[in-house]
PQR file with spaces between the fields and no chain letter, atoms N, CA, C, O and H, PARSE charges and radii, in Angstrom:
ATOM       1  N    UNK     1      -0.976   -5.246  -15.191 -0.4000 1.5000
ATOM       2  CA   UNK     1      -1.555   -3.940  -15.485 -0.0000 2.0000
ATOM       3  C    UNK     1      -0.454   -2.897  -15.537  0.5500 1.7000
ATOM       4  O    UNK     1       0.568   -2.986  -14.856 -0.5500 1.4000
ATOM       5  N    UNK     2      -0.760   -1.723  -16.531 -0.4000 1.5000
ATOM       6  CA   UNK     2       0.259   -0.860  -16.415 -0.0000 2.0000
ATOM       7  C    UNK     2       0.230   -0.196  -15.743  0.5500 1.7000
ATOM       8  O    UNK     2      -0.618    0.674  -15.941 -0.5500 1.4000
ATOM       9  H    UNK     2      -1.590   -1.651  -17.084  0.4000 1.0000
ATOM      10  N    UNK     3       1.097   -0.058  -14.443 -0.4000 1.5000
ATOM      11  CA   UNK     3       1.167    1.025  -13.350 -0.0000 2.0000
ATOM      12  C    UNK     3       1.086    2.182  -13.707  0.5500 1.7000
ATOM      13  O    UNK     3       1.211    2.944  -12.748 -0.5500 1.4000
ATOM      14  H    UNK     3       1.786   -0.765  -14.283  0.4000 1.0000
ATOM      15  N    UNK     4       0.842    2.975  -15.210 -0.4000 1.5000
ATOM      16  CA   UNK     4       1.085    4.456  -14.966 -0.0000 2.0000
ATOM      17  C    UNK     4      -0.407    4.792  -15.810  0.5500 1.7000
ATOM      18  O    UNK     4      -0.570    4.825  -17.030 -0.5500 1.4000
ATOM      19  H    UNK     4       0.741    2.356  -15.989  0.4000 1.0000
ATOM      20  N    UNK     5      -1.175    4.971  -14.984 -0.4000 1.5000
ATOM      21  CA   UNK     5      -2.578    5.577  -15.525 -0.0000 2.0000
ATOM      22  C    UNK     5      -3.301    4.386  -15.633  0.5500 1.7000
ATOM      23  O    UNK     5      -4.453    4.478  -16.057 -0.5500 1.4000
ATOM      24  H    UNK     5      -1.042    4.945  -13.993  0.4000 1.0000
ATOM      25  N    UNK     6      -2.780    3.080  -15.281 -0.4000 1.5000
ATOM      26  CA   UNK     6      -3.379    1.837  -15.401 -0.0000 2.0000
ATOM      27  C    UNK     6      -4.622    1.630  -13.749  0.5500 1.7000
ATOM      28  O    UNK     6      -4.764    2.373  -12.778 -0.5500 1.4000
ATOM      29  H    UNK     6      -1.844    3.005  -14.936  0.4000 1.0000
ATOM      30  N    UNK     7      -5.272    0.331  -14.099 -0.4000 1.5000
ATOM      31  CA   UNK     7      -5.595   -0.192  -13.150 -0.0000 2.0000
ATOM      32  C    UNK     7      -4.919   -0.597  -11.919  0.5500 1.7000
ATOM      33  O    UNK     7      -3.983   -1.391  -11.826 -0.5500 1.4000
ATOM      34  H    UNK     7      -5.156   -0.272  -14.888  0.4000 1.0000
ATOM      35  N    UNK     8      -5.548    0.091  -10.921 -0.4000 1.5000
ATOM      36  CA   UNK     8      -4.720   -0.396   -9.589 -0.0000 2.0000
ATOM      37  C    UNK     8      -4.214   -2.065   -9.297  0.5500 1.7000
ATOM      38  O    UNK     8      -4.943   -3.045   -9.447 -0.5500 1.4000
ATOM      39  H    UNK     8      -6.309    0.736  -10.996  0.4000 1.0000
ATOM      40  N    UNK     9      -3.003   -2.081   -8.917 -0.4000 1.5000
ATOM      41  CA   UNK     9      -2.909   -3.460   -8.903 -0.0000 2.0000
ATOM      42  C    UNK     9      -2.995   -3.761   -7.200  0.5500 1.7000
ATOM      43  O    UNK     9      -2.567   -4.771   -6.641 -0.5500 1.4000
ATOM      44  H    UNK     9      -2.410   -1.284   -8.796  0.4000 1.0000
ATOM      45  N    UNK    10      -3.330   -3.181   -6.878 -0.4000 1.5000
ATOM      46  CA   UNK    10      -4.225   -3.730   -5.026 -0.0000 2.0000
ATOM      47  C    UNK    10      -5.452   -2.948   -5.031  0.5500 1.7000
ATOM      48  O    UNK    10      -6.045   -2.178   -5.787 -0.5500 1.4000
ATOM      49  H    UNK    10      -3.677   -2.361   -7.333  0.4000 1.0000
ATOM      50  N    UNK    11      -5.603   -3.521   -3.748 -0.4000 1.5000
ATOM      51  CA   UNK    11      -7.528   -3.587   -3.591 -0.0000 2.0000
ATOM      52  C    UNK    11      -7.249   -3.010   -1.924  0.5500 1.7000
ATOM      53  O    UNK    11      -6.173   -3.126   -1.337 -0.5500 1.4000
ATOM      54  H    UNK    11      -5.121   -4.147   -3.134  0.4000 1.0000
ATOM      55  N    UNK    12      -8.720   -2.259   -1.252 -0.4000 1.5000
ATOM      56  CA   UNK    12      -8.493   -1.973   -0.100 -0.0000 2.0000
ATOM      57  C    UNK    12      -8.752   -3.427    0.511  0.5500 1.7000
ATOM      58  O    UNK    12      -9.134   -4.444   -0.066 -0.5500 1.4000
ATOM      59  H    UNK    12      -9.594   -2.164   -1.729  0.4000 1.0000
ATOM      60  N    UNK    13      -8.307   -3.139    2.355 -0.4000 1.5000
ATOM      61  CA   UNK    13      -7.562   -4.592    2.458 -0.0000 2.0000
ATOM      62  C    UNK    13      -6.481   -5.254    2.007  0.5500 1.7000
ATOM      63  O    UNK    13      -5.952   -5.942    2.880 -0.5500 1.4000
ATOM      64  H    UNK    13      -7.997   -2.312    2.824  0.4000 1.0000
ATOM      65  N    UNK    14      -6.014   -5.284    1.046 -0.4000 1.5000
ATOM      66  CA   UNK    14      -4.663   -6.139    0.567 -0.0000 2.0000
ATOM      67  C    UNK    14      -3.757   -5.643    1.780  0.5500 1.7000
ATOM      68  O    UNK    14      -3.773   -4.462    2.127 -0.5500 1.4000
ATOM      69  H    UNK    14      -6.444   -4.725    0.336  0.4000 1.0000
ATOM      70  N    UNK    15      -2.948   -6.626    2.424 -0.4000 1.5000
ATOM      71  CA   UNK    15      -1.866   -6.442    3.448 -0.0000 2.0000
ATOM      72  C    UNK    15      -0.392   -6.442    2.511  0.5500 1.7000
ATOM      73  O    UNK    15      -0.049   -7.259    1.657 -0.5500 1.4000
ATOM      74  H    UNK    15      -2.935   -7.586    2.143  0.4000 1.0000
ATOM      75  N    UNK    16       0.175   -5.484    2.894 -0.4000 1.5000
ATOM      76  CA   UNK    16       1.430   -5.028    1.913 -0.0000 2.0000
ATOM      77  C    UNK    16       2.741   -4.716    2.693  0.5500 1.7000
ATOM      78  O    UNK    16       2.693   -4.505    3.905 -0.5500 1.4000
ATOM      79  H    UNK    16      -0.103   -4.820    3.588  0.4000 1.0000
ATOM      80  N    UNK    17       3.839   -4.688    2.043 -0.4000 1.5000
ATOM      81  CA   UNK    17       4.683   -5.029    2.973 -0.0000 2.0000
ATOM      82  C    UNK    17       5.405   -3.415    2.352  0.5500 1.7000
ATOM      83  O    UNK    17       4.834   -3.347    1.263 -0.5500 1.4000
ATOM      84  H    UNK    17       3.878   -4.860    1.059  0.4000 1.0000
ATOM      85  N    UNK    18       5.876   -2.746    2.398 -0.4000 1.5000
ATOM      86  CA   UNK    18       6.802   -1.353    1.808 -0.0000 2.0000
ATOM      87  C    UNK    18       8.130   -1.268    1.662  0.5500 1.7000
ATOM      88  O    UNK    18       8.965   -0.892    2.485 -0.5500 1.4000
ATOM      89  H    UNK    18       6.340   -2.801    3.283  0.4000 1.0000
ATOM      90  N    UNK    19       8.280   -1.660    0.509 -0.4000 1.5000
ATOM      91  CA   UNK    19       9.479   -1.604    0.526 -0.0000 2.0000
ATOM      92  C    UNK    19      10.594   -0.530    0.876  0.5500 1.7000
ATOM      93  O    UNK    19      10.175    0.605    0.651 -0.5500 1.4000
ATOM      94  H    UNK    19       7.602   -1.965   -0.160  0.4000 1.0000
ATOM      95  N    UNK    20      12.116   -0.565    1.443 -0.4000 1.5000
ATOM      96  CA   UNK    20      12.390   -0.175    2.310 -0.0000 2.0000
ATOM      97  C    UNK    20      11.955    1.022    3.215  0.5500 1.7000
ATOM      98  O    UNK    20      12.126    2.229    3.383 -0.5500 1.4000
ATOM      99  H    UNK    20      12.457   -1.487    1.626  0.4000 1.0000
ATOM     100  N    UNK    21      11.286   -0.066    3.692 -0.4000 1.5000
ATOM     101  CA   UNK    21      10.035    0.949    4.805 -0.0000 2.0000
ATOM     102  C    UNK    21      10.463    0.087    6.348  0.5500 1.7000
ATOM     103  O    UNK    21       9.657    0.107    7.279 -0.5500 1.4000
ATOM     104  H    UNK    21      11.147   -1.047    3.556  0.4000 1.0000
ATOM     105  N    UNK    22      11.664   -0.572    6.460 -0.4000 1.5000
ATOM     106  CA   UNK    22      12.206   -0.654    7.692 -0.0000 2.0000
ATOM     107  C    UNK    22      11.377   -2.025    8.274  0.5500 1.7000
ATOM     108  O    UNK    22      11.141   -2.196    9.470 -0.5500 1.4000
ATOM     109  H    UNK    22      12.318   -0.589    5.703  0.4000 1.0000
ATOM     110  N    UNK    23      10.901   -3.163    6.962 -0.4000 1.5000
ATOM     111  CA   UNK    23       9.874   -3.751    7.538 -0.0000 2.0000
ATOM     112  C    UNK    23       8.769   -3.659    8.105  0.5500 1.7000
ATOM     113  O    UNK    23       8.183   -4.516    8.765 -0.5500 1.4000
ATOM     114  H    UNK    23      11.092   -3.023    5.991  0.4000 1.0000
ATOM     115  N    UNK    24       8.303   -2.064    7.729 -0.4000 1.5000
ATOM     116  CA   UNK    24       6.412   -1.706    7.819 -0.0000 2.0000
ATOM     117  C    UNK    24       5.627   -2.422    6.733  0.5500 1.7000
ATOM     118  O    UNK    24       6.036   -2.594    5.585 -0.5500 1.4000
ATOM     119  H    UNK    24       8.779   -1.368    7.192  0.4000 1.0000
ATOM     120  N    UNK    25       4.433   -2.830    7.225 -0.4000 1.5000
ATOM     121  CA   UNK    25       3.450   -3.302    6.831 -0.0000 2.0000
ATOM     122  C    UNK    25       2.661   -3.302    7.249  0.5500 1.7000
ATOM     123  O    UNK    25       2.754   -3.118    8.463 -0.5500 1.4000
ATOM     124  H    UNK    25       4.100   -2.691    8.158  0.4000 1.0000
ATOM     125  N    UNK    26       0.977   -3.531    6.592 -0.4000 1.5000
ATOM     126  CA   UNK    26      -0.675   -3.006    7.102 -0.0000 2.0000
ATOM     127  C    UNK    26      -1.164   -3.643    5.477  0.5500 1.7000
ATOM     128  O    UNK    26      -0.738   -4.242    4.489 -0.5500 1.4000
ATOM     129  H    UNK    26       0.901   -3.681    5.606  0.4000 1.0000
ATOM     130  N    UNK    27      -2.196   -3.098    5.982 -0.4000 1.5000
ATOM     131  CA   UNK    27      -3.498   -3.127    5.135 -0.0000 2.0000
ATOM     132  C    UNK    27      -3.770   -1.849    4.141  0.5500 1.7000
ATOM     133  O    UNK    27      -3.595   -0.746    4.658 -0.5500 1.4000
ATOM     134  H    UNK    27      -2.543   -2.612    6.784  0.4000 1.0000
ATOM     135  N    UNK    28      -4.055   -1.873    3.184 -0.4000 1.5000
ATOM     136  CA   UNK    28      -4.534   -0.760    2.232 -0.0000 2.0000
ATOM     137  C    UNK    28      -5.774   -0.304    2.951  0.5500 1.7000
ATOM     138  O    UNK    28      -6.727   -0.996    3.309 -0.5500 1.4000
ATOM     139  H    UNK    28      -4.197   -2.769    2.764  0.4000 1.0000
ATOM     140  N    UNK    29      -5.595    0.914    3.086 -0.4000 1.5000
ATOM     141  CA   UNK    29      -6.986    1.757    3.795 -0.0000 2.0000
ATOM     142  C    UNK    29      -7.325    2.794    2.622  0.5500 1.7000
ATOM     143  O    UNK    29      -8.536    3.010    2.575 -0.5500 1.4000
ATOM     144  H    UNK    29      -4.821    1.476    2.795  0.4000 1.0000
ATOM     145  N    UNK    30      -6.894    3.200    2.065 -0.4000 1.5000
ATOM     146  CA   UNK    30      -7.462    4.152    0.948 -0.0000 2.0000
ATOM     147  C    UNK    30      -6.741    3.917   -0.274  0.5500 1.7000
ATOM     148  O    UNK    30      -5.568    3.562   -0.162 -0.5500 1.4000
ATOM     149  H    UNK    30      -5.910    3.024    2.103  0.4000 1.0000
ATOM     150  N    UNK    31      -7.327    4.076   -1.627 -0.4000 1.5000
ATOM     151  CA   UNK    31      -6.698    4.132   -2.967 -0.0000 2.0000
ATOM     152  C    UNK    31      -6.747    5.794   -3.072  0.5500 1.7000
ATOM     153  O    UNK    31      -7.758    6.425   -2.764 -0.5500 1.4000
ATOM     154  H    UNK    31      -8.280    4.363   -1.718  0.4000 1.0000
ATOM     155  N    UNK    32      -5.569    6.393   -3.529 -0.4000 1.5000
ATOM     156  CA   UNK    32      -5.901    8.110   -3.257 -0.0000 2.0000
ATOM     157  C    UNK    32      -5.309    8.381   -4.806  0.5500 1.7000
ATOM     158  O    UNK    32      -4.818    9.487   -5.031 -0.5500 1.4000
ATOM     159  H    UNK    32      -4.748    5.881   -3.780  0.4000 1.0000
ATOM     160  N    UNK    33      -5.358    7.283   -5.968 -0.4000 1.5000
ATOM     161  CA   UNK    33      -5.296    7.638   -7.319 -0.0000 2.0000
ATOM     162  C    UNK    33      -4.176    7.692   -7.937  0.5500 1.7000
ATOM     163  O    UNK    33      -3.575    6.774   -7.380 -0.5500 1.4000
ATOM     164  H    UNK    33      -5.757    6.384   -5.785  0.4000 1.0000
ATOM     165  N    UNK    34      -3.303    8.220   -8.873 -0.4000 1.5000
ATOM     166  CA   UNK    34      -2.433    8.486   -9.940 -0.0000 2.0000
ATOM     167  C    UNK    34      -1.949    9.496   -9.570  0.5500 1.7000
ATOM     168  O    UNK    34      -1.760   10.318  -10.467 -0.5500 1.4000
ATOM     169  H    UNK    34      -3.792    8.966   -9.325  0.4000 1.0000
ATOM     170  N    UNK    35      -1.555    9.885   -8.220 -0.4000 1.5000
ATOM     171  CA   UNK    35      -1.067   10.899   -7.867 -0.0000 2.0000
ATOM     172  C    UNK    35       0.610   11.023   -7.789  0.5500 1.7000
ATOM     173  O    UNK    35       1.182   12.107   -7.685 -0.5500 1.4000
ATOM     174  H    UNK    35      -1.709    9.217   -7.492  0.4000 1.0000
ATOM     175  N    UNK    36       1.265    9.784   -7.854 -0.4000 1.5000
ATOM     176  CA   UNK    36       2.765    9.919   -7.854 -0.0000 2.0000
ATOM     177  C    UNK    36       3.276   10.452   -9.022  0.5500 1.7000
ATOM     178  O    UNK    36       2.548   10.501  -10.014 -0.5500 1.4000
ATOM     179  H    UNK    36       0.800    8.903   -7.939  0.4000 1.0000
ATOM     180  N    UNK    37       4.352   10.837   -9.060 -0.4000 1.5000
ATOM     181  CA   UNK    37       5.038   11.114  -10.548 -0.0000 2.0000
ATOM     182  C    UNK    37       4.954   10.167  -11.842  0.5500 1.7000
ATOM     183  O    UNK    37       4.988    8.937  -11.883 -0.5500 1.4000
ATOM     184  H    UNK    37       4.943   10.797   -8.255  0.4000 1.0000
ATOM     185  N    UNK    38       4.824   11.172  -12.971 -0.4000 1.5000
ATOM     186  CA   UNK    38       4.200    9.893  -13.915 -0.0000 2.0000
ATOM     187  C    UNK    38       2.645    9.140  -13.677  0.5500 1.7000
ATOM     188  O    UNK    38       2.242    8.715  -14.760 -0.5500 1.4000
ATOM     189  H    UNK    38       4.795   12.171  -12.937  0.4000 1.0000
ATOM     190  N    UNK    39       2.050    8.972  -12.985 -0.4000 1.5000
ATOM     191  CA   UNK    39       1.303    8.898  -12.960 -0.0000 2.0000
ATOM     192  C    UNK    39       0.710    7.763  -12.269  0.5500 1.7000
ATOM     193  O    UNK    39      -0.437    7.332  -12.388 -0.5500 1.4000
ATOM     194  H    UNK    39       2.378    9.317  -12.105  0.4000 1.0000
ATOM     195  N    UNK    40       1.962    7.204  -11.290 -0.4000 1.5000
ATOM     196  CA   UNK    40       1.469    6.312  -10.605 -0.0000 2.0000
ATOM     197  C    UNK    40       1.252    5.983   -9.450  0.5500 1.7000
ATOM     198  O    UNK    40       1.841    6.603   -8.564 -0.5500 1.4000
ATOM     199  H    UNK    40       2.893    7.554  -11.193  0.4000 1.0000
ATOM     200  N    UNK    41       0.207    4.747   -9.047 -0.4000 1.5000
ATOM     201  CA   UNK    41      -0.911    5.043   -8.535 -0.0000 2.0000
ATOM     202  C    UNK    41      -0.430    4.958   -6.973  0.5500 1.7000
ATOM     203  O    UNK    41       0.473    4.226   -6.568 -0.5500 1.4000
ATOM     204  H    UNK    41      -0.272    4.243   -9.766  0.4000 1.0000
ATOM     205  N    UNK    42      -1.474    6.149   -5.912 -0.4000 1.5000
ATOM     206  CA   UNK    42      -0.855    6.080   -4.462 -0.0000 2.0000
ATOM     207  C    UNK    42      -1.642    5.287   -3.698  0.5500 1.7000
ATOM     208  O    UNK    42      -2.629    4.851   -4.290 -0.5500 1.4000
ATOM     209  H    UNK    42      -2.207    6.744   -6.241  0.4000 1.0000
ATOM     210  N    UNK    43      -1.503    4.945   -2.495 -0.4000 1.5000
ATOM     211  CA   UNK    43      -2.402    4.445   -1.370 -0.0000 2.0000
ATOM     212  C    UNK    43      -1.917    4.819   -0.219  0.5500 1.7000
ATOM     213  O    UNK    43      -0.846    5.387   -0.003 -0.5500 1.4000
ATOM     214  H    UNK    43      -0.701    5.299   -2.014  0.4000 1.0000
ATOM     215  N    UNK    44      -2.867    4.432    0.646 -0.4000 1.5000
ATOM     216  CA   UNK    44      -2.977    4.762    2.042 -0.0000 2.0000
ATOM     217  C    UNK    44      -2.838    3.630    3.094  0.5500 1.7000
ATOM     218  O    UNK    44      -3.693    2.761    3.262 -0.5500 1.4000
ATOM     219  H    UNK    44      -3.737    3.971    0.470  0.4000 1.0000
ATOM     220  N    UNK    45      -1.837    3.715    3.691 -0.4000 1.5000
ATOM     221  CA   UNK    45      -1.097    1.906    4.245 -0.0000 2.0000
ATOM     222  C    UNK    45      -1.031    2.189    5.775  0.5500 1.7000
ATOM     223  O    UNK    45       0.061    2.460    6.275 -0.5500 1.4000
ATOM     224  H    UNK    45      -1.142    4.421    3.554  0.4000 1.0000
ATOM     225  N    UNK    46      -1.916    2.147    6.375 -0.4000 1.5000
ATOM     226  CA   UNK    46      -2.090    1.490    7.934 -0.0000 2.0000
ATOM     227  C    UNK    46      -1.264    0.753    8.675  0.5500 1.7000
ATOM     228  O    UNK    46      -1.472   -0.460    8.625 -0.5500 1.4000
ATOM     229  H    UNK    46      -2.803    1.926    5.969  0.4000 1.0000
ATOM     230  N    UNK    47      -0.019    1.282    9.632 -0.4000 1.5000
ATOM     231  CA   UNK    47       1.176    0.962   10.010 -0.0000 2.0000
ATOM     232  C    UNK    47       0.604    0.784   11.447  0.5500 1.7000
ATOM     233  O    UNK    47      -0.063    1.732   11.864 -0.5500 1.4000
ATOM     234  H    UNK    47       0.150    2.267    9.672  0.4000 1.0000
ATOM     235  N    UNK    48       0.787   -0.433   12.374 -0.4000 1.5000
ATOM     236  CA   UNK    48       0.884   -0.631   13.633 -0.0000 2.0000
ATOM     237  C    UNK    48       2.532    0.059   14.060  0.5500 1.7000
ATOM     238  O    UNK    48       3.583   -0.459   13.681 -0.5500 1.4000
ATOM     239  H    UNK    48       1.329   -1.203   12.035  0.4000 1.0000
ATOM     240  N    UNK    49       2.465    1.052   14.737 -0.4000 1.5000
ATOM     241  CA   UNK    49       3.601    1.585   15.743 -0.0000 2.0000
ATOM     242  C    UNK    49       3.471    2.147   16.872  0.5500 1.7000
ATOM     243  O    UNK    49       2.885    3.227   16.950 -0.5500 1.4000
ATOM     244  H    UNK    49       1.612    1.473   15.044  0.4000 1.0000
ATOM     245  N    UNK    50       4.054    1.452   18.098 -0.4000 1.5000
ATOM     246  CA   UNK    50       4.021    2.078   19.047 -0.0000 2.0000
ATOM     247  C    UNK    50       4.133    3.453   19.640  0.5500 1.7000
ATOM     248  O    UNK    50       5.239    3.986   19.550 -0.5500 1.4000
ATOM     249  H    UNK    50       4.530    0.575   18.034  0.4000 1.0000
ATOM     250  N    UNK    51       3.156    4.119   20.238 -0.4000 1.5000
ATOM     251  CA   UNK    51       2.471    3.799   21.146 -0.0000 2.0000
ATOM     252  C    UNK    51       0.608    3.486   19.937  0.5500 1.7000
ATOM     253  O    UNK    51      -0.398    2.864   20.278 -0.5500 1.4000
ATOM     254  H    UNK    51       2.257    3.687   20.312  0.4000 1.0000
ATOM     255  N    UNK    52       0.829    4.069   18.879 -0.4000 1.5000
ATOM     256  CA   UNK    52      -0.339    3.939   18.286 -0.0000 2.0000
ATOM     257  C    UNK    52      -0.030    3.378   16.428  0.5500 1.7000
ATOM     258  O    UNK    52       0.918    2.980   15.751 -0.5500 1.4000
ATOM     259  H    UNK    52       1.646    4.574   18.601  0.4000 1.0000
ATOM     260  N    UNK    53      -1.152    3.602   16.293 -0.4000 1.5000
ATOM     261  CA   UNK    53      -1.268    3.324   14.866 -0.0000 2.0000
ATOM     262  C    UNK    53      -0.898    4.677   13.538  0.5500 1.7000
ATOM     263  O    UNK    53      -1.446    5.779   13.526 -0.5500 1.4000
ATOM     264  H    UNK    53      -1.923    3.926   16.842  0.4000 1.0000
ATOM     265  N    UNK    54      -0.011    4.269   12.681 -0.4000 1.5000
ATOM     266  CA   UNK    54       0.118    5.531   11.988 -0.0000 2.0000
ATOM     267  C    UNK    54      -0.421    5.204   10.538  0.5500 1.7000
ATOM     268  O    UNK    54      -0.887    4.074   10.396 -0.5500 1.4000
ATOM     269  H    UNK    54       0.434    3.373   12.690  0.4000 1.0000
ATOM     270  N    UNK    55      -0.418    6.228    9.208 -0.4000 1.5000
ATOM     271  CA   UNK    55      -0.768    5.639    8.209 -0.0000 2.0000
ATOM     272  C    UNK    55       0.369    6.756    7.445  0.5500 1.7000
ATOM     273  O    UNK    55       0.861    7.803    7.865 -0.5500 1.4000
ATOM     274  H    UNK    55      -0.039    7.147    9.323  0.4000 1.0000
ATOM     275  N    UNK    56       0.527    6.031    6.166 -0.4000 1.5000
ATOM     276  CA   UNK    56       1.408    6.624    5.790 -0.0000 2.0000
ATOM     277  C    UNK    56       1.149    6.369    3.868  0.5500 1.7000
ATOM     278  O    UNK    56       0.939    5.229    3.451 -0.5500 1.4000
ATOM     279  H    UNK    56       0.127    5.180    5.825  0.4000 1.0000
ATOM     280  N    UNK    57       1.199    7.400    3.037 -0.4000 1.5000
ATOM     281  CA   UNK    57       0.640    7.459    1.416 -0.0000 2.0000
ATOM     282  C    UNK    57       2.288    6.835    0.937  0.5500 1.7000
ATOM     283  O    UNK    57       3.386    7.226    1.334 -0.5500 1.4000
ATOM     284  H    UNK    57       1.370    8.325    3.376  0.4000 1.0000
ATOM     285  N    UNK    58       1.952    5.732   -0.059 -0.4000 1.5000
ATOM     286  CA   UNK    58       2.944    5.032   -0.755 -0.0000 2.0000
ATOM     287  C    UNK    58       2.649    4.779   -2.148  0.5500 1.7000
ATOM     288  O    UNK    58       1.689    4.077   -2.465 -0.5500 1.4000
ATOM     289  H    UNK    58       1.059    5.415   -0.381  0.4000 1.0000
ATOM     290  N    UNK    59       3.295    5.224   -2.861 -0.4000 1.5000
ATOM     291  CA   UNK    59       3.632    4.738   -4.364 -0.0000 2.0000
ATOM     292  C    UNK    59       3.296    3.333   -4.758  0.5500 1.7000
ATOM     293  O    UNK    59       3.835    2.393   -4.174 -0.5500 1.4000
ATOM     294  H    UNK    59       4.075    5.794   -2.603  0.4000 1.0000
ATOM     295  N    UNK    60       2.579    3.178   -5.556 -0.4000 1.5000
ATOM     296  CA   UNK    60       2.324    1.715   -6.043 -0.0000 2.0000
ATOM     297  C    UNK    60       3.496    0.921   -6.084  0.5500 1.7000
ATOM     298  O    UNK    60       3.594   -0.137   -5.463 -0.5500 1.4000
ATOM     299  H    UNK    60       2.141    3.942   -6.030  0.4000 1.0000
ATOM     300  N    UNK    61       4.528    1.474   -6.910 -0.4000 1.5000
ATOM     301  CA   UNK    61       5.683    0.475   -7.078 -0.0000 2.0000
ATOM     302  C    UNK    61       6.773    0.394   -6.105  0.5500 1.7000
ATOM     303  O    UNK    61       7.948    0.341   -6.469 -0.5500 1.4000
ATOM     304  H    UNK    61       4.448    2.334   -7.415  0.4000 1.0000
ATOM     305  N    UNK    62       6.422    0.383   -4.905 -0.4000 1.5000
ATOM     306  CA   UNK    62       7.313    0.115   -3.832 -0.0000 2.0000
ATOM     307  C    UNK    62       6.170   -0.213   -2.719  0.5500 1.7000
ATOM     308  O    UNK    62       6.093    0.473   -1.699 -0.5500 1.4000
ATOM     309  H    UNK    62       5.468    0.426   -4.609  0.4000 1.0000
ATOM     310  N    UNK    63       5.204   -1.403   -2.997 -0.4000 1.5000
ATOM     311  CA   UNK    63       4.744   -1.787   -2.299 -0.0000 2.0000
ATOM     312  C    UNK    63       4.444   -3.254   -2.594  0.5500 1.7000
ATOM     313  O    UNK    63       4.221   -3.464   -3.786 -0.5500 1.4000
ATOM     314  H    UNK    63       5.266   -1.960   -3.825  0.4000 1.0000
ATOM     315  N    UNK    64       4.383   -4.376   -1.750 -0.4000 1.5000
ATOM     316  CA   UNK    64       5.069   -5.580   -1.987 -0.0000 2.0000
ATOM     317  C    UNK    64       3.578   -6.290   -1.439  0.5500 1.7000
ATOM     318  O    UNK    64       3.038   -5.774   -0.460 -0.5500 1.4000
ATOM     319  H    UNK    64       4.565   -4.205   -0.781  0.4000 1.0000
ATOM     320  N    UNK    65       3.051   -7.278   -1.990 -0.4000 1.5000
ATOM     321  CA   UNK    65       1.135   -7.722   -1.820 -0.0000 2.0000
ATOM     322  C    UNK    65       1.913   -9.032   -0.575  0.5500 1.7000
ATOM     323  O    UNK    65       2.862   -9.766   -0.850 -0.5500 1.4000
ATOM     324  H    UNK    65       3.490   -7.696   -2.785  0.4000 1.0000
ATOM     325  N    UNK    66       1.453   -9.005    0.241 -0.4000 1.5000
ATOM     326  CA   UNK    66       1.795  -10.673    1.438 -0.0000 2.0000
ATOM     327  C    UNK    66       0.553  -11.467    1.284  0.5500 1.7000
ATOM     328  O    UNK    66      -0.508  -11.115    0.769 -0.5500 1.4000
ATOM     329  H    UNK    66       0.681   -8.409    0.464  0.4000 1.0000
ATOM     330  N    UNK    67       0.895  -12.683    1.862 -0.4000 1.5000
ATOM     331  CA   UNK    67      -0.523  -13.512    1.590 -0.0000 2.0000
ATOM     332  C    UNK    67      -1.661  -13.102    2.424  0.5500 1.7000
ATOM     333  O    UNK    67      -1.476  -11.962    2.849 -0.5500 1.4000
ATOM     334  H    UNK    67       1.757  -12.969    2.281  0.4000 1.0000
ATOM     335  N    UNK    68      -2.382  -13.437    2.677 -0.4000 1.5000
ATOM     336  CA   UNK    68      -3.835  -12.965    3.483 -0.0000 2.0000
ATOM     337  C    UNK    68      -3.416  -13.950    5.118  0.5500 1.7000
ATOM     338  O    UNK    68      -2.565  -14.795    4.844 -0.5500 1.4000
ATOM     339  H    UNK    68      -2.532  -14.364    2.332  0.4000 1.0000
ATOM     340  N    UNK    69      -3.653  -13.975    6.004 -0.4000 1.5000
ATOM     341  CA   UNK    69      -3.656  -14.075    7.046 -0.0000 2.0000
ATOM     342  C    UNK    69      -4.111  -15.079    7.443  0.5500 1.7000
ATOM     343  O    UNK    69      -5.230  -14.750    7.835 -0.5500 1.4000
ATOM     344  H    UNK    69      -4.344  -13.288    6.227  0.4000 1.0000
ATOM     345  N    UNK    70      -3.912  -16.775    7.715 -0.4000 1.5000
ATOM     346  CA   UNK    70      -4.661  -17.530    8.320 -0.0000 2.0000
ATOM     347  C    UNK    70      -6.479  -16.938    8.786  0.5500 1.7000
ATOM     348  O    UNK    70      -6.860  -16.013    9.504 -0.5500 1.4000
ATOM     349  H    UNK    70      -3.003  -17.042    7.397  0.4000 1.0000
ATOM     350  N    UNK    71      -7.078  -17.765    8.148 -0.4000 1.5000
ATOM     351  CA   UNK    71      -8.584  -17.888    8.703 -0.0000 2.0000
ATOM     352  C    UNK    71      -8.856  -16.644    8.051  0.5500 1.7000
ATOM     353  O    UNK    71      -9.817  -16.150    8.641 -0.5500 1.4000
ATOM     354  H    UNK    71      -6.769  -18.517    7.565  0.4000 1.0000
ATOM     355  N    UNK    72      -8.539  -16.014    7.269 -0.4000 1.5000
ATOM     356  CA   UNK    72      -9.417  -14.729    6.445 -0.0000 2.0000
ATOM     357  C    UNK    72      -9.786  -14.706    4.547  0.5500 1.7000
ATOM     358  O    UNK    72     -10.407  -13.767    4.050 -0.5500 1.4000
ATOM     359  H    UNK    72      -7.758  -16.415    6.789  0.4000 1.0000
């Protein structure tokens, strides 16, 4: 799909890895649209960090799909 005004190429749920994001990774919690430059598409990525959980909006094309998780 074409990333710029195209169809999202993740789904909420998809576990994603960010690229250089220091080895953060989560789950897609929100699709928040075509909001990056050009027109491509953002989300909302659910980071486990101590002491809590953070979330943080990422650019489609610097986000990397991992396999699904044993037993899911």
């Amino acid at each position: 799909a074409d990333p710029v005004y195209g169809t999202p190429l993740f789904k909420l749920g998809d576990r994603v890895r960010i690229r250089h994001g220091y080895g953060w990774k989560g789950p897609i919690v929100e699709w928040r649209g075509p909001l990056a430059p050009g027109g491509v598409q953002v989300y909302r990525v659910r980071i486990q960090k101590r002491p809590k959980e953070e979330f943080i909006e990422v650019p489609e094309d610097q986000l990397i799909l991992l396999p699904p998780k044993p037993g899911r």
